[in-house]
VMD Tcl script that draws the C-alpha trace (Angstrom):
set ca {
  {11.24 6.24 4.47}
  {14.62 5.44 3.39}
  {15.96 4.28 -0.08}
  {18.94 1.92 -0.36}
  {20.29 0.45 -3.42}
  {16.98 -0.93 -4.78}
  {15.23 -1.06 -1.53}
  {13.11 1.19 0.17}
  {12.53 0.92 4.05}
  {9.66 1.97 6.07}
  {9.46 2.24 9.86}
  {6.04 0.85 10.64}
  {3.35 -0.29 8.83}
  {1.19 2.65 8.65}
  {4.14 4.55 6.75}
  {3.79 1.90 4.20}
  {-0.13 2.32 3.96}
  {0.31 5.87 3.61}
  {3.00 5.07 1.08}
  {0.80 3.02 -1.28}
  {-3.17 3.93 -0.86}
  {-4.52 6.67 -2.87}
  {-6.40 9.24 -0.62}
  {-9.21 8.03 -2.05}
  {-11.65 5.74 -3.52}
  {-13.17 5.52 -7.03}
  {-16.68 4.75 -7.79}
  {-16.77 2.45 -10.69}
  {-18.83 0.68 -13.33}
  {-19.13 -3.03 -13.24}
  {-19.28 -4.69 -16.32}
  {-23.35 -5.84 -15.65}
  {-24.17 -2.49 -15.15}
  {-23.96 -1.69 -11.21}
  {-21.68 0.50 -9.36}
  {-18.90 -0.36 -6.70}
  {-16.84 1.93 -4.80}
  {-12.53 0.69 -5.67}
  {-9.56 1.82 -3.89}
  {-6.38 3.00 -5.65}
  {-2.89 2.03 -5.28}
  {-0.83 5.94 -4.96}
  {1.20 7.13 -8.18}
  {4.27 6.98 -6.32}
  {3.83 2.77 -5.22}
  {3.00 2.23 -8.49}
  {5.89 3.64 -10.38}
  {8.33 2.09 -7.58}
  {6.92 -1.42 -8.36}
  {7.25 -0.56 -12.00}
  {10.98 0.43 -12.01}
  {11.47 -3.08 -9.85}
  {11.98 -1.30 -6.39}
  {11.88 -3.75 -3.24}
  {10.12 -2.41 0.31}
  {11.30 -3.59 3.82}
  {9.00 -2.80 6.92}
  {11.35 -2.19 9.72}
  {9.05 -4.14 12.41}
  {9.48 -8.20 12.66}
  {5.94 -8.13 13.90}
  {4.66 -6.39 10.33}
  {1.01 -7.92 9.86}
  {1.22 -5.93 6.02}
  {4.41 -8.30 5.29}
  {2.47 -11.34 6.89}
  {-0.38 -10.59 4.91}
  {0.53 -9.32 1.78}
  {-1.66 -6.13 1.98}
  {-2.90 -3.20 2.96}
  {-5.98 -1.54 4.43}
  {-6.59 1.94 4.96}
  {-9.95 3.67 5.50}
  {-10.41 6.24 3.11}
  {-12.74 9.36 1.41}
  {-14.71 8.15 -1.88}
  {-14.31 10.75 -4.30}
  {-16.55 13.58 -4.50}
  {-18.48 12.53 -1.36}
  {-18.47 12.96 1.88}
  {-18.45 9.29 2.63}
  {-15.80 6.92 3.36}
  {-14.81 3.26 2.94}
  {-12.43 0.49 3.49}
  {-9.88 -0.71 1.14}
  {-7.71 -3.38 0.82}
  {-5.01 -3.61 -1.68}
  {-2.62 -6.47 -2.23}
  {1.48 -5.28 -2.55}
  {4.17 -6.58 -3.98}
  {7.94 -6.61 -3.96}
  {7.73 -6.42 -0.36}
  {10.67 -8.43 1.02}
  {11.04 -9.33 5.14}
  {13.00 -7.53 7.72}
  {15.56 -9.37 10.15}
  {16.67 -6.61 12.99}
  {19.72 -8.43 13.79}
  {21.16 -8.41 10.40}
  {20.13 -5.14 9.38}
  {22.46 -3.25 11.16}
}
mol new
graphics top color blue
foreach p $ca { graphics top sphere $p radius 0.5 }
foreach p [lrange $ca 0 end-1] q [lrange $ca 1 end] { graphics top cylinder $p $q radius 0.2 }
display resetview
């Protein structure tokens, strides 16, 4: 990870991931009653997007930039299990190699 100006890069897509998914999940309350197991965006994404902060994947090929998201398998909090998550992102903004450098 590298931070320039307003921008932060990344090198691959799983350094984003890791950048902006909680270790874990959350098991919730719906508003009927029932339970669901939610996954977190990290502190540290969070207060980036808050102070306006841009992200560049370094990889042309980046299936997060093409999608918009993330997805990370994960532990559900005090459990042993785990489960999928998929959080949108924002800010993210794309990378061109040959006029990066």
């Amino acid at each position: 990870m590298e931070t320039i100006d307003d921008t932060i890069y990344f090198e691959s897509d799983d350094e984003f991931t890791d950048f902006c998914v909680a270790p874990y999940a959350v098991i919730k309350q719906s508003g009927k009653g029932g339970y669901y197991v939610a996954g977190e965006y990290s502190d540290e994404y969070l207060k980036c997007v808050e102070m306006g902060k841009n992200f560049v994947i370094k990889d042309e090929d980046s299936v997060v930039f093409e999608r918009q998201c993330v997805t990370r398998r994960v532990l559900v909090q005090d459990s042993n299990r785990t489960t999928l998550v998929q959080l949108s992102v924002e800010n993210l903004e794309e990378y061109w190699e040959d006029i990066a450098q």
